[in-house]
C-alpha positions as a printed NumPy array, in Angstrom:
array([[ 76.196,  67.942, 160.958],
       [ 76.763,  64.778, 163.596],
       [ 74.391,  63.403, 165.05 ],
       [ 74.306,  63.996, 168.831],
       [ 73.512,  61.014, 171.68 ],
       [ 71.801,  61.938, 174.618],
       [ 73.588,  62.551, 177.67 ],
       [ 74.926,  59.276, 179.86 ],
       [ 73.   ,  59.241, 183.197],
       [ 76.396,  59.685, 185.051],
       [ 77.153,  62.825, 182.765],
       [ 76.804,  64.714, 186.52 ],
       [ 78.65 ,  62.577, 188.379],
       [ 81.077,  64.65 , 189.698],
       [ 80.63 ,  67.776, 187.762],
       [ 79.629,  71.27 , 188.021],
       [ 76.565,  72.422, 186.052],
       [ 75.892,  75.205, 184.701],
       [ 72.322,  75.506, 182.859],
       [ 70.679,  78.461, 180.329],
       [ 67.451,  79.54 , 181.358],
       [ 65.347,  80.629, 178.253],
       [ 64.967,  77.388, 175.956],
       [ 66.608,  74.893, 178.425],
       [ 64.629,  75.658, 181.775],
       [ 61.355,  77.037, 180.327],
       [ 59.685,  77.155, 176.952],
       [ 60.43 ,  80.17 , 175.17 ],
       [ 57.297,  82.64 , 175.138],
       [ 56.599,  85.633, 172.411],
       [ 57.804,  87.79 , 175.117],
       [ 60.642,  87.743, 177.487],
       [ 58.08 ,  88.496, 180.511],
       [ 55.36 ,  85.591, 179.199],
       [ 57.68 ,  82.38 , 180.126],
       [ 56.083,  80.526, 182.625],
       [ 57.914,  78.567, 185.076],
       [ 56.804,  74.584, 185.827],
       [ 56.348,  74.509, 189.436],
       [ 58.736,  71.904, 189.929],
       [ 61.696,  73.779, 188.498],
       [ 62.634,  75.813, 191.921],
       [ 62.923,  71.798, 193.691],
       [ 64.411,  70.398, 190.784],
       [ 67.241,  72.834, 191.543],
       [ 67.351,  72.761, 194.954],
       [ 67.589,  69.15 , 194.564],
       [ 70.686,  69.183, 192.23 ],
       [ 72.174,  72.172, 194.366],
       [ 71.872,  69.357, 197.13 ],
       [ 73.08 ,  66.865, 195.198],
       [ 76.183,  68.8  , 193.591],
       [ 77.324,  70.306, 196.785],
       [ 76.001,  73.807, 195.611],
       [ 78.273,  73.479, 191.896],
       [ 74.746,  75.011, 190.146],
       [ 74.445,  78.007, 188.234],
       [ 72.242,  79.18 , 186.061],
       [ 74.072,  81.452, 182.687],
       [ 71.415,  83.313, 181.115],
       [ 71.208,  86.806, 179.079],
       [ 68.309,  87.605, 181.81 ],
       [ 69.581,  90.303, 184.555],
       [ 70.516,  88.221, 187.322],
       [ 67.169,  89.864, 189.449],
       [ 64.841,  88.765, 186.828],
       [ 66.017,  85.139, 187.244],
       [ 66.541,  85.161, 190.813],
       [ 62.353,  86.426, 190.802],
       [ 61.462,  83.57 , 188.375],
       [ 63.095,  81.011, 190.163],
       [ 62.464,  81.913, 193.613],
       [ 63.201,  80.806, 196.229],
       [ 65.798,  78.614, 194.742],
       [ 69.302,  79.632, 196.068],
       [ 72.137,  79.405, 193.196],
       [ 74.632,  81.003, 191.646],
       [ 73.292,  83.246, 188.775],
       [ 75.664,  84.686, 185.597],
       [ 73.326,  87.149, 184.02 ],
       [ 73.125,  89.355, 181.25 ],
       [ 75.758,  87.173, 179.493],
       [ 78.462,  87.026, 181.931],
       [ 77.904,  90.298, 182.928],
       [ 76.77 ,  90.374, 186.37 ],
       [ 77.877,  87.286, 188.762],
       [ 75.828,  86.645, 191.647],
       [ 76.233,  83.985, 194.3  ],
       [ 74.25 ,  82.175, 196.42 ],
       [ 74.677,  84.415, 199.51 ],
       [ 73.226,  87.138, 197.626],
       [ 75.966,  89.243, 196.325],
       [ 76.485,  90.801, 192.975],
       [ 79.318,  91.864, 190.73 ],
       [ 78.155,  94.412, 187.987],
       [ 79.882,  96.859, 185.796],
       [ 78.623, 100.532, 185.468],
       [ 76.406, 101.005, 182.986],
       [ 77.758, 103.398, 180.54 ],
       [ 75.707, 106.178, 178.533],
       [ 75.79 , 104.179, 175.007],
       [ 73.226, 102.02 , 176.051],
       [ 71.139, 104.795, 176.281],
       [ 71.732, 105.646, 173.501],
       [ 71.312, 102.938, 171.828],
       [ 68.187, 102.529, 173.549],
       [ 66.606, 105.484, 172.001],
       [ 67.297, 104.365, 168.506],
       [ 65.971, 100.584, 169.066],
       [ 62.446, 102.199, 170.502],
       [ 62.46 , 104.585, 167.446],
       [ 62.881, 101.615, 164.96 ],
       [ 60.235,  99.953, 166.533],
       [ 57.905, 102.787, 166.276],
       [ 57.93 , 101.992, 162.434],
       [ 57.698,  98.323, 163.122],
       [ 54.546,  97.376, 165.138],
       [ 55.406,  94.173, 166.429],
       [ 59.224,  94.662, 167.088],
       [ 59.505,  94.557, 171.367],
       [ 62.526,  96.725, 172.93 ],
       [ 63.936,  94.958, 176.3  ],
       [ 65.802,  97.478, 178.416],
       [ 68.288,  95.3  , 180.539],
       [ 70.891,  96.566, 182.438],
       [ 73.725,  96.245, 180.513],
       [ 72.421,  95.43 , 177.102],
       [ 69.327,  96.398, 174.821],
       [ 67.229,  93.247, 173.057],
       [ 65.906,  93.853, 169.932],
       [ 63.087,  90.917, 169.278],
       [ 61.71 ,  90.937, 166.195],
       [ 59.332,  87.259, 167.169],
       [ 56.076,  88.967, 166.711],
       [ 57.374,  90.967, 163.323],
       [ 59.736,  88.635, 161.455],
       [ 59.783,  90.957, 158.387],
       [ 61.442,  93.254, 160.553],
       [ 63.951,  91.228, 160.702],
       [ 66.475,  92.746, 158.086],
       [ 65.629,  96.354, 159.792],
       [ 66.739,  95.046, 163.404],
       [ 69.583,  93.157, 162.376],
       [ 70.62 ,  96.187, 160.431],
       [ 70.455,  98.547, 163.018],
       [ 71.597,  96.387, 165.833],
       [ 75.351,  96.38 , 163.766],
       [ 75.092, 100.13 , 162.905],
       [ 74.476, 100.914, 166.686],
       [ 77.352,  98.367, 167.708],
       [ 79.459,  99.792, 165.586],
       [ 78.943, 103.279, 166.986],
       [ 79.088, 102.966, 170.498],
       [ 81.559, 100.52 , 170.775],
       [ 78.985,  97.016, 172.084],
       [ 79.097,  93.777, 171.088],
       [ 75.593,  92.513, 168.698],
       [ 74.798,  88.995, 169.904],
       [ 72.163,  87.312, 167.33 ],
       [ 69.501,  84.955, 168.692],
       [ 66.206,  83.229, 168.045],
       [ 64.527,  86.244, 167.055],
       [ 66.203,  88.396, 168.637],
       [ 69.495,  91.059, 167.977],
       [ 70.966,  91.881, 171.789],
       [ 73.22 ,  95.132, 171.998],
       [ 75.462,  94.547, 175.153],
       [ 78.677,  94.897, 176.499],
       [ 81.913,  94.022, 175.55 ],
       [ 84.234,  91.513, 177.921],
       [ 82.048,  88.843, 178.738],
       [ 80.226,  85.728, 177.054],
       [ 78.879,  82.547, 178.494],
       [ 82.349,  81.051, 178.037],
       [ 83.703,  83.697, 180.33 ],
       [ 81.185,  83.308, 182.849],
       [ 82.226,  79.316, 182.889],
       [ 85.564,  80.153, 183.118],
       [ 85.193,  82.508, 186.071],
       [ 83.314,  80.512, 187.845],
       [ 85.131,  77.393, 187.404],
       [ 88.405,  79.228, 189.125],
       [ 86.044,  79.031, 192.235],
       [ 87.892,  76.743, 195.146],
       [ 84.71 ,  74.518, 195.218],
       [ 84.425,  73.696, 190.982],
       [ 88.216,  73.855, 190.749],
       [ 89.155,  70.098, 190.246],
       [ 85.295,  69.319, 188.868],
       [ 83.935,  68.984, 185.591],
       [ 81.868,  71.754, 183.888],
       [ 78.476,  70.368, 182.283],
       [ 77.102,  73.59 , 180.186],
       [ 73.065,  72.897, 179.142],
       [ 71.69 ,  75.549, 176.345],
       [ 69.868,  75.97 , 173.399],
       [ 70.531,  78.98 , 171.335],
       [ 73.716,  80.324, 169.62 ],
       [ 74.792,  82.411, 172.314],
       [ 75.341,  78.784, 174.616],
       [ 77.88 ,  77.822, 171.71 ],
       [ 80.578,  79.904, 173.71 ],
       [ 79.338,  77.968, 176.929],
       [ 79.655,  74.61 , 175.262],
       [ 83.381,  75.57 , 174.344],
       [ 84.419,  76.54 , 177.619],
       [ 82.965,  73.636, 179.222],
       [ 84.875,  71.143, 176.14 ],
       [ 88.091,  72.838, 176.974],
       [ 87.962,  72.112, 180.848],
       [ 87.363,  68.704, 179.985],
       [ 83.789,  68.867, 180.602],
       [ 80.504,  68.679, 178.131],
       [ 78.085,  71.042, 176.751],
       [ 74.18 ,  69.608, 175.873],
       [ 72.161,  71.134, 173.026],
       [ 68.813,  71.56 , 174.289],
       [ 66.502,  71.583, 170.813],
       [ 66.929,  70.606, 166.719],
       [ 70.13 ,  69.398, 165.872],
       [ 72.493,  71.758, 164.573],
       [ 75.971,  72.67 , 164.246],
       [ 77.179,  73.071, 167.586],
       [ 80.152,  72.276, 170.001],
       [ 78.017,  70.173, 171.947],
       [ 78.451,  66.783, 172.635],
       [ 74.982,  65.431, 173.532],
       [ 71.695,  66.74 , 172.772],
       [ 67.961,  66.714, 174.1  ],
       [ 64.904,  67.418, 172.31 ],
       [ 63.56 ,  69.988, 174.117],
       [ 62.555,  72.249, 177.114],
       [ 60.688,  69.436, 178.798],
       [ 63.052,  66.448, 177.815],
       [ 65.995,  68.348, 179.296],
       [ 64.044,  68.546, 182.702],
       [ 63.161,  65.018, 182.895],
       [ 66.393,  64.047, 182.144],
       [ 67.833,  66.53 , 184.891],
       [ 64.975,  65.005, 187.315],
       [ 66.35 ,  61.35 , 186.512],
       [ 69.754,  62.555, 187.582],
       [ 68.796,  64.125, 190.551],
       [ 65.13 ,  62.304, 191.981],
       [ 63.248,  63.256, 194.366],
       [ 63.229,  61.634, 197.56 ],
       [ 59.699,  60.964, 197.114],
       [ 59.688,  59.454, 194.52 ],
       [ 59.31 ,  55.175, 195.316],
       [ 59.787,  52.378, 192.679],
       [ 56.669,  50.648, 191.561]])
């Protein structure tokens, strides 16, 4: 495992960004509904939408409504639920049907976690979470039946930081890079991925083969990153020092 140098101050010169939400933007909570947003995260972004000439997205596995409430009123592009759903700016959203699978699927996570006190079932449009944070010992049960279920109904299992997501096939982070980086306005630019968990690696890779970067946000690990920060609040202060705020005067 290399070691990783933080990002150069110019990495965003010229370059679209694309940013995770969980683990990058805000400190990862016991639940997916206990993160809590630093109030200067909405200008941060509107500052580097400013500064980027709108190339900002945010990638996450969050539907794209639950980001667009946690980050209001910041206006930006939003991949969510992995690539899944693609909303822009102006409001509008691309979204597959939801097929009956999930629901099925469903139904079997919440019965598992019945046995497991602890284990927390996130019903998300086009995927089911598993999170196993507040009962590790479950973990051998989730991961279990997270692959059974995949396996049955045809969904992709996408392993995280205590966490099994059942979702839908076609899309990854790397996809949702790609896609976006067809757009007219990120076409010649290029593509600066930020993320911490496993599920960013595929973000990371896209970004590397358009010539761009991908930053680990968090330990060092094997990753196709090229630089890393420490955390949560290290990769906002270095995002700040790319993009200040007009306020802010030398002393």
């Amino acid at each position: 495992m290399t070691a990783l140098p933080p990002p150069p101050a110019d990495l965003l010169d010229g370059a679209s960004l694309f940013l995770d939400f969980d683990g990058t933007l805000v400190d990862i909570a016991d639940t997916p509904d206990a993160v809590a947003v630093a109030d200067h995260v909405p200008s941060l972004l509107a500052r580097l939408v400013d500064a980027l000439d709108g190339r900002v997205a945010i990638v996450s596995g969050r539907p794209v409504a639950e980001v667009r409430a946690l980050l209001a009123p910041a206006l930006l592009t939003v991949a969510g639920s992995h690539g899944l759903e693609i909303a822009g700016a102006d409001g509008g959203c691309y979204a597959p049907e939801r097929p009956p699978a999930l629901d099925e699927a469903l139904a079997a996570a919440r019965d598992l976690a019945a046995l497991h006190p602890g284990v927390l079932i996130e019903d998300k449009p086009f995927g089911v979470g598993l999170h196993y944070r507040q009962a590790p010992t479950a973990e051998e049960a989730v991961t279990a039946l997270a692959d059974q279920l995949a396996a049955a109904h045809d969904l992709k299992v996408q392993h995280g930081k205590m966490v099994a997501e059942l979702r839908l096939r076609g899309r990854d982070k790397g996809s949702a890079v790609d896609l976006l980086m067809a757009e007219p306005a990120r076409r010649h630019t290029r593509p600066v991925f930020m993320g911490d968990d496993v599920t960013d690696e595929a973000g990371f890779a896209a970004a590397r083969a358009l010539s761009g970067a991908g930053v680990l946000v968090g330990p060092a690990r094997d990753t196709a990153a090229a630089y890393r920060l420490d955390d949560v609040a290290a990769a906002l202060a270095w995002l700040a020092a790319a993009c200040p705020s007009p306020d802010t005067t030398e002393t």
